[in-house]
C-alpha positions in Angstrom: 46.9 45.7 -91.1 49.0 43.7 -93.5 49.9 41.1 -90.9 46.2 40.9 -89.7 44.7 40.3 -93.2 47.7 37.4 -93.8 46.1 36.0 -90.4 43.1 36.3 -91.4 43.9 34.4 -94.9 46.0 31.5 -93.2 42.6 31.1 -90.8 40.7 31.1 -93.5 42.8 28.5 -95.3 42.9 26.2 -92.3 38.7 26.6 -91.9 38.5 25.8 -95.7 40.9 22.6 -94.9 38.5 21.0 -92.1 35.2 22.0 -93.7 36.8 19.4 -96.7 37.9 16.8 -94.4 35.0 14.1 -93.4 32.2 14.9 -90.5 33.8 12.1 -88.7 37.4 13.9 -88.9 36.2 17.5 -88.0 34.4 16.0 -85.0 37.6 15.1 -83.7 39.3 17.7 -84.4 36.6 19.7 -82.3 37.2 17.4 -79.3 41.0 17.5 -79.5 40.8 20.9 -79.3 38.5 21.0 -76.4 41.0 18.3 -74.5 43.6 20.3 -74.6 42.2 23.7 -73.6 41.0 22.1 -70.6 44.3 20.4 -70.0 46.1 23.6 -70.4 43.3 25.1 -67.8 44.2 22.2 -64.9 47.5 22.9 -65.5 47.4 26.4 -64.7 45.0 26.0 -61.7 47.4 23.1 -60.8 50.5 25.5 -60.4 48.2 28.0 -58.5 47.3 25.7 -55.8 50.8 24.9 -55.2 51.8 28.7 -55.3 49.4 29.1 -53.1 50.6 26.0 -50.5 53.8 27.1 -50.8 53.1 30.8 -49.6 50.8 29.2 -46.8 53.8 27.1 -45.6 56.4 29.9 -45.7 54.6 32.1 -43.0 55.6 32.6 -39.7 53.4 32.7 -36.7 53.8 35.2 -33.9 52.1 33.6 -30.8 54.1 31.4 -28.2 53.1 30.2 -24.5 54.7 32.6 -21.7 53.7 30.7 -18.7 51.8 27.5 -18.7 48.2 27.9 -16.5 48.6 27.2 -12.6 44.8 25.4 -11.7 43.8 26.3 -7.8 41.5 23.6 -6.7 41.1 24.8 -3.2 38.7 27.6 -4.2 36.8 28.0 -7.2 37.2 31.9 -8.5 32.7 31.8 -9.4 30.4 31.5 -8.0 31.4 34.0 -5.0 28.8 33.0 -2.6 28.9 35.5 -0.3 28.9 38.1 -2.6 26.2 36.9 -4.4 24.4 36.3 -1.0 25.1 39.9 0.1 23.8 41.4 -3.5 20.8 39.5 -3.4 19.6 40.5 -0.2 20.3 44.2 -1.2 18.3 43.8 -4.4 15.1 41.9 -2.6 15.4 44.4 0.1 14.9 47.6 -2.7 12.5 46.0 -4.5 10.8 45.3 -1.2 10.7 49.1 -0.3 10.2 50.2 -4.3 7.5 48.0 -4.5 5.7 49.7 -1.4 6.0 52.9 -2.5 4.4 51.8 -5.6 2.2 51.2 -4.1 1.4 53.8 -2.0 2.0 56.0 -4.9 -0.6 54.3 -7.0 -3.2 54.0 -4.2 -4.0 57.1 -2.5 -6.9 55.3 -0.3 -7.6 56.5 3.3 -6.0 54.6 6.3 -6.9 56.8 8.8 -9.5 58.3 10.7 -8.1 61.7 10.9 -8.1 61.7 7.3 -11.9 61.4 7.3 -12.5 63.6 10.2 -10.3 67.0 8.7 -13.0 66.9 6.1 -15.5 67.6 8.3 -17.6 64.0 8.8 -17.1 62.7 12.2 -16.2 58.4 12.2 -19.5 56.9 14.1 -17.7 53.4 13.5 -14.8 51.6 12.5 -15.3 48.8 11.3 -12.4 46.2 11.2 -11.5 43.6 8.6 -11.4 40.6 9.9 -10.6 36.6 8.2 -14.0 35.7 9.0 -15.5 38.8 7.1 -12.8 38.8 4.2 -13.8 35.4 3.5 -18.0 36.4 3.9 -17.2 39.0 1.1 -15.7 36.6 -1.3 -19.0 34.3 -0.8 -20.9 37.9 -1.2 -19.4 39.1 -4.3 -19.9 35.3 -6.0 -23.8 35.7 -5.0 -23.3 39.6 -6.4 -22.1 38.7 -9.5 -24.8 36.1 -10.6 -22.1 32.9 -10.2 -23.9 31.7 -7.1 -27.7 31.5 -5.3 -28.4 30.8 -1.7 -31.9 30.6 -0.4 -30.5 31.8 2.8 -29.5 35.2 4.7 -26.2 35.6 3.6 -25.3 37.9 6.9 -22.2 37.9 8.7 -24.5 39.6 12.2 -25.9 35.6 12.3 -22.9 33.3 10.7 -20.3 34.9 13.0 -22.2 37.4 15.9 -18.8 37.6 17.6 -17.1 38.9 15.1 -14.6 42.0 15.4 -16.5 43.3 12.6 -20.2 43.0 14.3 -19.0 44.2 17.7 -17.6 47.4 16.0 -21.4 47.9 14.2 -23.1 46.8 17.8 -21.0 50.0 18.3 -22.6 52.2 15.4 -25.8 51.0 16.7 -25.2 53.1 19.7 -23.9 55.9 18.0 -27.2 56.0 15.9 -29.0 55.5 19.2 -28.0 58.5 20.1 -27.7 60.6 16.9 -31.2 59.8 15.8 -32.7 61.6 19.5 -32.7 64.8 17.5 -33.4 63.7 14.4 -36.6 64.9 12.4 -37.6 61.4 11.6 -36.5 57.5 11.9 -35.1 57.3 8.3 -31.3 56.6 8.0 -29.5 56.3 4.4 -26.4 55.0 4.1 -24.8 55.8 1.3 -20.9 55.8 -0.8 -19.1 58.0 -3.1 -17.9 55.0 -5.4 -18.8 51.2 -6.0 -17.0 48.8 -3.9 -17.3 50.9 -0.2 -19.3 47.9 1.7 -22.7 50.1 1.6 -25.1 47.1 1.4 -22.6 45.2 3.6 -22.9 48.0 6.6 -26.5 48.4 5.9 -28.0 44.4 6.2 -25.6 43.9 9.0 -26.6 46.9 11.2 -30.2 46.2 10.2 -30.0 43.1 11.9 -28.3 44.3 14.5 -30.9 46.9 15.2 -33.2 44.0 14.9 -31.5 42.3 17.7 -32.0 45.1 19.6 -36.0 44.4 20.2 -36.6 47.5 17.3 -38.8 46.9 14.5 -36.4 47.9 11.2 -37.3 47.8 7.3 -34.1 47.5 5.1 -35.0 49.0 1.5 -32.7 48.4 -1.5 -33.0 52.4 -3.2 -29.7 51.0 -6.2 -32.3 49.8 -8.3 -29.7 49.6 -11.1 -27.2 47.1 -9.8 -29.0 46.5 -6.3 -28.0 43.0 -4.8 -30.1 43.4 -1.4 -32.0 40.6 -2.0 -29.5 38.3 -2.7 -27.8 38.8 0.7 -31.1 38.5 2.2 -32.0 35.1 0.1 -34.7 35.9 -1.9 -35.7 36.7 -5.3 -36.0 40.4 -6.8 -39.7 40.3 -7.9 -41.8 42.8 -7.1 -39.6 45.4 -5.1 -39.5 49.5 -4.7 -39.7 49.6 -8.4 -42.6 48.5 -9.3 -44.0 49.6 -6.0 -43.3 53.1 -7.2 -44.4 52.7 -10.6 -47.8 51.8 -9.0 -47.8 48.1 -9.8 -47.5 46.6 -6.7 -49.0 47.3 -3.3 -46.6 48.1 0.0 -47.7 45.0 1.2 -46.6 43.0 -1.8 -43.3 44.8 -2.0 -42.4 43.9 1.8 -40.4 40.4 2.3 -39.9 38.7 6.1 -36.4 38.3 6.7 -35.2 35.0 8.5 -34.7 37.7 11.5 -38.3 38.3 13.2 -38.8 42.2 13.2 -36.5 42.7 10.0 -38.1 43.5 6.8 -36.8 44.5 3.5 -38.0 46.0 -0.1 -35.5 44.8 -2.7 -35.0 46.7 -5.7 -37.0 45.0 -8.3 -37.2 44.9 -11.7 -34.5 47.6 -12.9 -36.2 50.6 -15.0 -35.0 52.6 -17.4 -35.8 55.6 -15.6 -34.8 54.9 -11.8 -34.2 58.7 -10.8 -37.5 59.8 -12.0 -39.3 56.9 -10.2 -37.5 58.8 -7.5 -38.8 61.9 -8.2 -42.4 61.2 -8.0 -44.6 61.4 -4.6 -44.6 58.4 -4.1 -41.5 57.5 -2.8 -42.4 60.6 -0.1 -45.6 58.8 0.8 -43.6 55.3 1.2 -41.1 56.7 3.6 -44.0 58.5 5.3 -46.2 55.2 5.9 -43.2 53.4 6.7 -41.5 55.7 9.3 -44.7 55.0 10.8 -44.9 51.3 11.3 -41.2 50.7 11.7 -39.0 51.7 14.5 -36.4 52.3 11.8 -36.1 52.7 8.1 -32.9 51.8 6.3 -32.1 52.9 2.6 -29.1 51.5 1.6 -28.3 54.2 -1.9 -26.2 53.8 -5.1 -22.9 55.6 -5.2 -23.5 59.7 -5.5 -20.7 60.3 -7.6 -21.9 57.7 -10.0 -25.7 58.9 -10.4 -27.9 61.3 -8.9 -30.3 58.8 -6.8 -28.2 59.1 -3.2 -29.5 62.7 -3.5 -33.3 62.4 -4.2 -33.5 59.7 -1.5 -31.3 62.1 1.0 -34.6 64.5 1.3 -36.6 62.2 2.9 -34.5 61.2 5.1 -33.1 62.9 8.5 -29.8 60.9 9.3 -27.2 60.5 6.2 -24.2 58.7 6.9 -21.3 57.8 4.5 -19.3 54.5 3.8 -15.4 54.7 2.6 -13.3 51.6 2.7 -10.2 51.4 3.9 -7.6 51.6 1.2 -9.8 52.6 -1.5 -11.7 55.8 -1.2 -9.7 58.9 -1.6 -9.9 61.7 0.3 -10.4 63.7 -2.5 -13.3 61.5 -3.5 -14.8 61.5 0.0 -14.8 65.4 -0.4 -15.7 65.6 -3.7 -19.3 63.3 -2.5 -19.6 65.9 0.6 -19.2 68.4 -1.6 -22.1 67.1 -3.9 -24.5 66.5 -0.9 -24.5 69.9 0.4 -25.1 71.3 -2.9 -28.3 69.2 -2.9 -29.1 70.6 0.5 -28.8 67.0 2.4 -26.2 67.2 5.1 -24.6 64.2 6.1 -24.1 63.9 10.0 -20.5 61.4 9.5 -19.2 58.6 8.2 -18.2 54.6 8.7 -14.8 53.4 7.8 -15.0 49.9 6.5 -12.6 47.2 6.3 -10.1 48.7 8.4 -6.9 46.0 8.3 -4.4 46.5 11.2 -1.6 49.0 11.0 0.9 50.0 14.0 0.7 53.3 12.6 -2.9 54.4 13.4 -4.2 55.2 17.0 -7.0 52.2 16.0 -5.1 49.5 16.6 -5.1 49.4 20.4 -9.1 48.7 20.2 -8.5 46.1 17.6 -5.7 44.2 19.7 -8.5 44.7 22.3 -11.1 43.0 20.5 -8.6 40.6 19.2 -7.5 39.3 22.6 -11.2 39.0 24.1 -12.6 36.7 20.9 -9.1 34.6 21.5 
């Protein structure tokens, strides 16, 4: 303590010595001391740097070459073309064969007759898909879906008559020929268990076909939600079954000429907010009655059952019922599940048409379509 307060009383001596000196002098004093505490500061970091270069320089490294690297230019070590070759065609190959049963997997469509037939529906026709028809379909579904307008019959019975897919329904008309001898009346609906099954395509194609035939036939659109009968036919959708069964329109209003003499057709008309009990009412009886009467054969060509109750109404009326599925695309569980909601409506369908059928080597069907094939070449 003694030594500190001495300290203390030489500091304060000095202090008292520069507070008496000038301004100009204690200025001076204050930078002299601030030169050399920063000299003394370089210093020090002066002699660390050279510690410092001098420890760098004193260590030893422990890496040295062994062998020098020998370069062989004969044969480069990568790419290894055949093994990249061989491994490539290994991977395609499994994607090839996952990529099927992906397929397959995902759609669970029918692809053969005997599918159709263990459910109890006998095949009146197959109907093959041809390039002539896939093509017709694309034109269709632009005309379907409001992106198009023709003023013409978009049929493929008069574009291409010799087609694989016309020559198989020249084949249902036969069938029919034969099916309708015992039926109760000339009405035939042809209907679907799902959008997309090639109803109105089967239906304006076998009308005209009929047609052909020297019969009288009157096609009537009954989808009069999303019917698009009278665009394939070429003509506007004024006045059709709708408001004929609403009791705006006469029968003979309703009724359009087709560009085939002896084919008729009703389109759909204006869609109502109630088409299933427009169904309902008598008059749809009495219009299938006169009809049946001055035709040689009625066509209704139904929405899908599964999707609304219409199919059944119309079935009723009419004595032959048969049932589109599409290759690829209907299930079998689907086609059963439509059966299934037929009978409980007390309509019994007498079979069904397989549509679009494309050529496989593992169905019994593609001897008559190499047949057909070879005659058209």
């Amino acid at each position: 303590m003694a030594q500190l307060g001495e300290l203390e009383g030489k500091k304060q001596e000095i202090n008292d010595r520069i507070g008496g000196l000038p301004q100009t002098q204690q200025q001076l004093l204050g930078l002299t001391r601030e030169v050399q505490v920063s000299t003394l500061t370089y210093t020090n970091l002066l002699n660390q740097a050279q510690q410092l270069d001098i420890a760098r320089a004193g260590t030893v490294g422990n890496a040295r070459v062994v062998d020098k690297s020998v370069v062989d230019v004969s044969q480069p070590i990568k790419p290894k073309r055949l093994q990249l070759l061989v491994i490539g065609t290994f991977l395609a190959g499994f994607l090839a064969v996952a990529w099927v049963f992906l397929r397959q997997m995902l759609n669970r469509g029918i692809e053969d007759v005997k599918q159709i037939e263990e459910l109890g529906l006998p095949v009146y026709a197959s109907i093959p898909m041809s390039d002539y028809q896939r093509d017709h379909e694309s034109n269709g579904r632009k005309l379907r879906n409001g992106n198009g307008r023709s003023n013409r019959p978009h049929l493929l019975a008069l574009d291409a008559p010799s087609d694989l897919a016309i020559e198989a329904i020249r084949s249902l008309r036969t069938s029919l020929h034969f099916a309708r001898l015992e039926a109760k009346n000339n009405i035939l609906m042809i209907c679907g268990s799902s959008p997309g099954a090639g109803k109105t395509f089967v239906s304006t194609n076998l009308a005209a076909v009929i047609t052909q035939g020297g019969q009288r036939v009157l096609l009537i659109d009954g989808d009069m939600r999303r019917g698009t009968l009278h665009r394939v036919m070429g003509h506007s959708n004024d006045n059709g079954l709708a408001d004929l069964l609403a009791g705006k329109i006469d029968l003979a209003t309703a009724t359009r000429a087709s560009a085939i003499d002896g084919l008729h057709f009703i389109p759909r008309g204006e869609a109502p907010p109630n088409p299933s009990e427009l169904l309902m009412r008598p008059n749809l009886a009495a219009l299938l009655q006169t009809t049946a009467q001055q035709y040689d054969l009625v066509i209704v060509d139904t929405p899908p059952i599964l999707a609304v109750t219409d199919a059944a109404i119309i079935g009723r009326h009419a004595a032959t019922s048969l049932m589109v599925a599409r290759f690829g695309l209907n299930p079998a569980k689907e086609l059963a599940l439509a059966k299934q909601r037929f009978e409980h409506n007390g309509i019994e369908l007498r079979g069904a048409i397989f549509n679009a059928v494309e050529r496989r080597h593992d169905t019994h069907y593609v001897y008559g379509y190499q047949y057909q094939g070879k005659t058209d070449a």
